[in-house]
BAGU-683112 format. One record per residue (C-alpha): z, y, x; residue number from 1. Coordinates in Angstrom, 2 decimals. Last residue first. Layout:
% BAGU-683112
+---------+---------+---------+-----+
!       Z !       Y !       X !   k !
+---------+---------+---------+-----+
!       Z !       Y !       X ! NUM !
...
+---------+---------+---------+-----+
% end
This chain:
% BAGU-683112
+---------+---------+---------+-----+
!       Z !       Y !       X !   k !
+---------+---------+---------+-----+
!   -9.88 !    5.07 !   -4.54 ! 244 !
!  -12.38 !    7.19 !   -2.78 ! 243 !
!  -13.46 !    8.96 !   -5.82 ! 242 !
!   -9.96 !   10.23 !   -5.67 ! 241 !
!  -10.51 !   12.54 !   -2.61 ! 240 !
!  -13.79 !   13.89 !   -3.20 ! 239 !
!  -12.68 !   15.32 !   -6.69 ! 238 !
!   -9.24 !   16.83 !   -4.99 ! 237 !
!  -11.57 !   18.09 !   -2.07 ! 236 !
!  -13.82 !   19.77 !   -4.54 ! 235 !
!  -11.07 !   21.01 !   -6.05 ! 234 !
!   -9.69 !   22.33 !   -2.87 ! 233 !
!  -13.14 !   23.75 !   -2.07 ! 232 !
!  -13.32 !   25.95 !   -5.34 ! 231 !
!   -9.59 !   27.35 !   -4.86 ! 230 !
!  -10.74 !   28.24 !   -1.29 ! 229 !
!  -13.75 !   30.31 !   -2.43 ! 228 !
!  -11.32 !   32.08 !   -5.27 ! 227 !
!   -8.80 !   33.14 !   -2.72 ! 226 !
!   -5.36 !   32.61 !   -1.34 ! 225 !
!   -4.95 !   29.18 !   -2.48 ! 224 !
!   -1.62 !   26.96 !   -3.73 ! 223 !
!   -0.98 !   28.37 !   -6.90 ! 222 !
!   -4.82 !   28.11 !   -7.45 ! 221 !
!   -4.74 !   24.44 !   -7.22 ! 220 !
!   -2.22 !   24.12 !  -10.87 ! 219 !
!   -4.65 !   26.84 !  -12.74 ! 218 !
!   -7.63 !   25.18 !  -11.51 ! 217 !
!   -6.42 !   21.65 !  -12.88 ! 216 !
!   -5.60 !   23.30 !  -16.17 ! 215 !
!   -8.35 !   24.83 !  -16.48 ! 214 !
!  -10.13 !   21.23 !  -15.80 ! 213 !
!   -8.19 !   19.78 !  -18.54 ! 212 !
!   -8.96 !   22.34 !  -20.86 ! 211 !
!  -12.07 !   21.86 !  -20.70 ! 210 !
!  -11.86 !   18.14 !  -20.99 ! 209 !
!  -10.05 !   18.65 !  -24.02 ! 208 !
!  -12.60 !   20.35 !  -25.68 ! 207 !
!  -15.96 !   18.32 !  -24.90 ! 206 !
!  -13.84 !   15.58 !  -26.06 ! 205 !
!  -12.97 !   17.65 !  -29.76 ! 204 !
!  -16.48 !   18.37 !  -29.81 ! 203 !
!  -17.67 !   14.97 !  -29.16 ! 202 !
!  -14.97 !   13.86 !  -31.73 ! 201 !
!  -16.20 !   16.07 !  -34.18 ! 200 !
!  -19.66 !   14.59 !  -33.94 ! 199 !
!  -18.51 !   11.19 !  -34.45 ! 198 !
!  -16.67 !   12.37 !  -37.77 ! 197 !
!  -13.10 !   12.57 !  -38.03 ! 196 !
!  -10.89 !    9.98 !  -39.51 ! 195 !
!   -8.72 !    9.43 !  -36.28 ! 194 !
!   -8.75 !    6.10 !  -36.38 ! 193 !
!  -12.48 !    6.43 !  -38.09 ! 192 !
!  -13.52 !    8.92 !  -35.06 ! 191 !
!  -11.98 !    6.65 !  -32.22 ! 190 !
!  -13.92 !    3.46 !  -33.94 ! 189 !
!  -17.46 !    5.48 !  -33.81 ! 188 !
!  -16.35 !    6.56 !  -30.28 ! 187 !
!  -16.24 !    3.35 !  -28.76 ! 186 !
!  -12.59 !    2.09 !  -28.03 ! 185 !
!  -10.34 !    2.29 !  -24.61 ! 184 !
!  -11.85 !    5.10 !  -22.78 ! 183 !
!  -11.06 !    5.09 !  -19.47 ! 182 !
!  -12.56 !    7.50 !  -17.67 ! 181 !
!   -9.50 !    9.33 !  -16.88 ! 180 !
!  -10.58 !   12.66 !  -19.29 ! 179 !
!  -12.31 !   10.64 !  -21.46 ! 178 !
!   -9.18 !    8.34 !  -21.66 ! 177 !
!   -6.98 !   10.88 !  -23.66 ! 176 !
!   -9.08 !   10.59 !  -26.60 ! 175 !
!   -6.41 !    8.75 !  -28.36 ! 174 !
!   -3.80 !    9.90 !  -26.96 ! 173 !
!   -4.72 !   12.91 !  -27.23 ! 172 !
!   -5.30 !   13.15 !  -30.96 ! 171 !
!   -2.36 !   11.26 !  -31.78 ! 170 !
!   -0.24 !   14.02 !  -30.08 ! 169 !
!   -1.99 !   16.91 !  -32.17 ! 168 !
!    0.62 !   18.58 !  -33.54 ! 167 !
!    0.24 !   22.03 !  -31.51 ! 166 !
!    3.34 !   21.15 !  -29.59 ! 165 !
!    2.23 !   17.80 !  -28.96 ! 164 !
!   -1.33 !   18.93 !  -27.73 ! 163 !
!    0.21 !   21.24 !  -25.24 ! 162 !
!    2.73 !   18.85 !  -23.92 ! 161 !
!   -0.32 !   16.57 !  -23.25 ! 160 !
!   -2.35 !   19.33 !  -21.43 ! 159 !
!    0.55 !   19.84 !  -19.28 ! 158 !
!    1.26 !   16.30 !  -18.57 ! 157 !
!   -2.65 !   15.59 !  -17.72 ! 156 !
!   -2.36 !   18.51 !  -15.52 ! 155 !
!    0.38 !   17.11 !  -13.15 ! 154 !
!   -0.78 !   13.80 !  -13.43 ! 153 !
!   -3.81 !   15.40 !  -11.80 ! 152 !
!   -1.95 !   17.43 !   -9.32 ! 151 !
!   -0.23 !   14.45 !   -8.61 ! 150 !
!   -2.72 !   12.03 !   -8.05 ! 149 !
!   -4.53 !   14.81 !   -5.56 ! 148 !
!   -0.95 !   15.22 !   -3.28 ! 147 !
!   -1.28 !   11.04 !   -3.70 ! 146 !
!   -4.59 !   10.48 !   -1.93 ! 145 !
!   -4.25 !   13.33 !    0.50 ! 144 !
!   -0.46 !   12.07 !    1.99 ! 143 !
!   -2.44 !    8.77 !    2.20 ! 142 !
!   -5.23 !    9.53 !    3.84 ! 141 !
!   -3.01 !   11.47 !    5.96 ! 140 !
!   -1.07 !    8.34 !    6.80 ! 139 !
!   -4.15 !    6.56 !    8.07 ! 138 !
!   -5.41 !    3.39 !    7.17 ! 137 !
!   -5.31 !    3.23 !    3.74 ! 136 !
!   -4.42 !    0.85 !    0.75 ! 135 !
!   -1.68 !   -0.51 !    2.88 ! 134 !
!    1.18 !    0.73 !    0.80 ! 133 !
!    0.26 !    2.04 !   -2.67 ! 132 !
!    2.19 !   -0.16 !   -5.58 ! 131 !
!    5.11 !   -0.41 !   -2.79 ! 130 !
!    5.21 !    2.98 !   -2.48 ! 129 !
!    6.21 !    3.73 !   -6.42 ! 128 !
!    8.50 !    1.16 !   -6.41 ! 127 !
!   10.10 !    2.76 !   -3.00 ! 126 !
!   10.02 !    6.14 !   -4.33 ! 125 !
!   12.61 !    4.55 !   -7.90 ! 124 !
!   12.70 !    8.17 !   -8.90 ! 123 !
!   16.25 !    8.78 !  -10.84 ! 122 !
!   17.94 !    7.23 !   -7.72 ! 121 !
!   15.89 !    9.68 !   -5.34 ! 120 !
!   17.48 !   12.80 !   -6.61 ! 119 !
!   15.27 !   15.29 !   -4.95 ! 118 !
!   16.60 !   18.86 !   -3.87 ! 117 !
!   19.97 !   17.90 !   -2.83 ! 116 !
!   20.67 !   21.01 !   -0.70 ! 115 !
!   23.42 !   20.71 !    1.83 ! 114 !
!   22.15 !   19.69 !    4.65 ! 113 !
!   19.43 !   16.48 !    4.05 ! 112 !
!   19.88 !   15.74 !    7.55 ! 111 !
!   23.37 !   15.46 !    8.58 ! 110 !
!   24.43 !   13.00 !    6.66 ! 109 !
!   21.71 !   10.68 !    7.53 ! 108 !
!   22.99 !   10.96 !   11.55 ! 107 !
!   19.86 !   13.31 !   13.55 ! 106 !
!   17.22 !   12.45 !   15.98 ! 105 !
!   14.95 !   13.25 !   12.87 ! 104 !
!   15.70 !   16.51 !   13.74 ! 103 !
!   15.12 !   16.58 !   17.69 ! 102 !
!   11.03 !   17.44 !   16.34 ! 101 !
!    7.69 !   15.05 !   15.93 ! 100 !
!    9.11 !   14.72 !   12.48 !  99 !
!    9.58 !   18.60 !   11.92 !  98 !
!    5.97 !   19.34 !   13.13 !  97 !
!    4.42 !   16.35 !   11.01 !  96 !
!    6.41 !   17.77 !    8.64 !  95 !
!    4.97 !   21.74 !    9.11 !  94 !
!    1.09 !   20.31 !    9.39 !  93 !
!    1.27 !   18.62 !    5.84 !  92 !
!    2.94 !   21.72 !    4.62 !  91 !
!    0.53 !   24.19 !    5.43 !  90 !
!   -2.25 !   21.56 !    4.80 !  89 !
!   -1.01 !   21.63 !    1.31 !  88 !
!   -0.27 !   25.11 !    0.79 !  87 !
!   -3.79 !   26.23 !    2.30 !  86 !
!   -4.95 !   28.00 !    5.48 !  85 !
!   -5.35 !   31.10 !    7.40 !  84 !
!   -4.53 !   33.48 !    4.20 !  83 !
!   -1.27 !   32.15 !    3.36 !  82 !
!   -0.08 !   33.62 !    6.67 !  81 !
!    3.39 !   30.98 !    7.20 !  80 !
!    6.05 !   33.21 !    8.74 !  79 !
!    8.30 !   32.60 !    5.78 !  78 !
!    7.60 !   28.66 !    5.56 !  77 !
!   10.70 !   27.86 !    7.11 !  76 !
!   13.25 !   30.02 !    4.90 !  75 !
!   16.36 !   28.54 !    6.10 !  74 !
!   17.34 !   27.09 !    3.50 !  73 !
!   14.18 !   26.11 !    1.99 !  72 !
!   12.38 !   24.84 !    4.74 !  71 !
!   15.13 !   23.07 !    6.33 !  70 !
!   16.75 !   21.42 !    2.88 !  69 !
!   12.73 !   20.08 !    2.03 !  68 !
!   12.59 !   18.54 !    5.70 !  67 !
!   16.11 !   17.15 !    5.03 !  66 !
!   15.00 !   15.36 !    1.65 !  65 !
!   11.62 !   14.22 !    3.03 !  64 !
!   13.84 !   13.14 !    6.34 !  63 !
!   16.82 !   11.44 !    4.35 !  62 !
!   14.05 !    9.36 !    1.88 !  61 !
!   12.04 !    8.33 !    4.40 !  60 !
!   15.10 !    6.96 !    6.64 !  59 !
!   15.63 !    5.08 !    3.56 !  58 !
!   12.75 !    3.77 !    2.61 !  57 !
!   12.59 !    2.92 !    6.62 !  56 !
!    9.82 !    4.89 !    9.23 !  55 !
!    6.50 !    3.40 !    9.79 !  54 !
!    4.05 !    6.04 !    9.56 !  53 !
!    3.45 !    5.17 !    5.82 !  52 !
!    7.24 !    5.23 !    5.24 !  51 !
!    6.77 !    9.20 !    6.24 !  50 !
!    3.47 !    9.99 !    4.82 !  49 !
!    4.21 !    8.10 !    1.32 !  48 !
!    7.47 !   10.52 !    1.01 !  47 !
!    5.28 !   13.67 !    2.02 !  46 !
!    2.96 !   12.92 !   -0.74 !  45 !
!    5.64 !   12.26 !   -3.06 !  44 !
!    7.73 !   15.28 !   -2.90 !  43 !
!    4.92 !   17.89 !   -3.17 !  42 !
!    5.24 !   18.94 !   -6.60 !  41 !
!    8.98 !   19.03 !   -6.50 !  40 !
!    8.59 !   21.22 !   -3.48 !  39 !
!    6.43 !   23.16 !   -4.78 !  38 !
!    8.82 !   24.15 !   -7.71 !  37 !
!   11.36 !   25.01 !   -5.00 !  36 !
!    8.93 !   26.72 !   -3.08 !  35 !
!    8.79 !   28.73 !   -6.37 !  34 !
!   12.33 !   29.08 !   -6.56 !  33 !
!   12.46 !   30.04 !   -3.05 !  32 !
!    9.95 !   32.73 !   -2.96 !  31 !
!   11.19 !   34.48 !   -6.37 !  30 !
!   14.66 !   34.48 !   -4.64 !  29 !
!   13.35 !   36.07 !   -1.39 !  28 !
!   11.17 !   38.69 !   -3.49 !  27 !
!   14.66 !   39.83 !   -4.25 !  26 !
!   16.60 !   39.50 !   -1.22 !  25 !
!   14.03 !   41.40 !    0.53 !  24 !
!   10.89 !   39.80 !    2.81 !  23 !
!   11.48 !   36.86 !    4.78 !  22 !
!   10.50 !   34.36 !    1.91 !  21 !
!    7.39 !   36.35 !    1.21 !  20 !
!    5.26 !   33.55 !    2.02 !  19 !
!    6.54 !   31.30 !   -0.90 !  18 !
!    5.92 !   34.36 !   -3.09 !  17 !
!    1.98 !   34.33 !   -1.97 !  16 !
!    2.01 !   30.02 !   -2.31 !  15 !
!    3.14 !   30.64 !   -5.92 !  14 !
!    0.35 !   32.96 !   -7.20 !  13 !
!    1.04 !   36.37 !   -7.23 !  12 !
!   -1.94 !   37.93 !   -5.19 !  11 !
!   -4.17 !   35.66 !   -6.02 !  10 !
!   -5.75 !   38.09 !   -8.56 !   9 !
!   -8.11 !   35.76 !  -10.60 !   8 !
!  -12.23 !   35.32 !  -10.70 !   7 !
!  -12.73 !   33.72 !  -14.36 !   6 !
!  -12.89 !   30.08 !  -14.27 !   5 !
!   -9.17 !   30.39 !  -15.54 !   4 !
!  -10.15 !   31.18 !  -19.28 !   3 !
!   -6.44 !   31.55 !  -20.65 !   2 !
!   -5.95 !   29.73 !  -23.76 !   1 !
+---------+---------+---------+-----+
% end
């Protein structure tokens, strides 16, 4: 495992190739696959903004999907200077831009082009919204609240996938709470399920929180130019769901 506290070159993470859209067709494709990835990343957020300033599921669904097509296909974010601000206020700013825009003047058809980046059926975004709506007053609250759910989720995946590989599946879900705070059984109990000693499953805690948080800094530094803004998103991203 990588030790990401280290200082990092940001000069390849995925918000510098998303930048370099306008550049040559081959730093171009590298640009819009890792929008792309963004994208995917991002999808939620900007969903909950749009219903959450009082558009239709469906209308929400046709201008996420069209504001994805416009950006990507027609390299939108290619004059964006990665070093005057981050991916996710980047992006916030650019929809509010696009909705305040003649786009979202446009017939359904029309808007999502033709890129289908987000298959809404498989993603039920109106169950999802309806679990969330109201909790906030203001849709960036919102957009904030959910970009910092998913980068979590995000990590939590990651760090599960690596467990499973390495055999270890019961062991996270097990301890899995400690990183969530909700640890479902005392840690005497954890340590005979697991038959390991008390003190092993401190260590083994101690572990997988580590690796959490790596995992965390690896997933905010694709969206920072620097090491001081990497340390204030996760501050943010702390900040943020402590006001759940």
């Amino acid at each position: 495992m990588s030790d990401l506290t280290e200082p990092r070159d940001f000069a390849t993470t995925q918000w510098s190739l998303v930048v370099a859209a306008n550049a040559d067709d081959a730093e171009a494709t590298h640009a819009r696959a890792a929008l792309e990835q963004l994208c995917r990343t991002y999808w939620y957020p900007l969903y909950a903004f749009v219903r959450y300033r009082g558009y239709s599921s469906t209308d929400a669904q046709d201008l996420t999907q069209a504001f994805f097509a416009r950006i990507i296909e027609t390299r939108g974010l290619g004059t964006a200077d990665r070093q005057r601000g981050r991916f996710r206020s980047y992006l916030l700013g650019a929809l509010k831009h696009f909705l305040a825009n003649e786009w979202h003047k446009s017939r359904a058809q029309k808007r999502g082009g033709r890129l289908r980046l987000i298959e809404w059926d498989a993603l039920s975004p109106e169950a999802r919204y309806a679990q969330t709506a109201n909790s906030s007053d203001e849709p960036e609250h919102v957009f904030d609240r959910e970009w910092a759910l998913e980068v979590t989720a995000g990590a939590l995946r990651t760090l599960r996938d690596e467990m499973v590989d390495a055999g270890k599946r019961a062991h996270f879900d097990a301890l899995k709470g400690s990183l969530t705070g909700e640890e479902s059984a005392a840690r005497a109990t954890l340590a005979a399920d697991l038959k390991m000693t008390e003190n092993a499953v401190r260590v083994a805690i101690h572990r997988l929180r580590g690796r959490y948080r790596e995992l965390l800094r690896a997933a905010i530094a694709e969206t920072v130019s620097n090491a001081a803004d990497l340390d204030d998103e996760l501050r943010y991203l702390v900040a943020v769901l402590r006001k759940q």
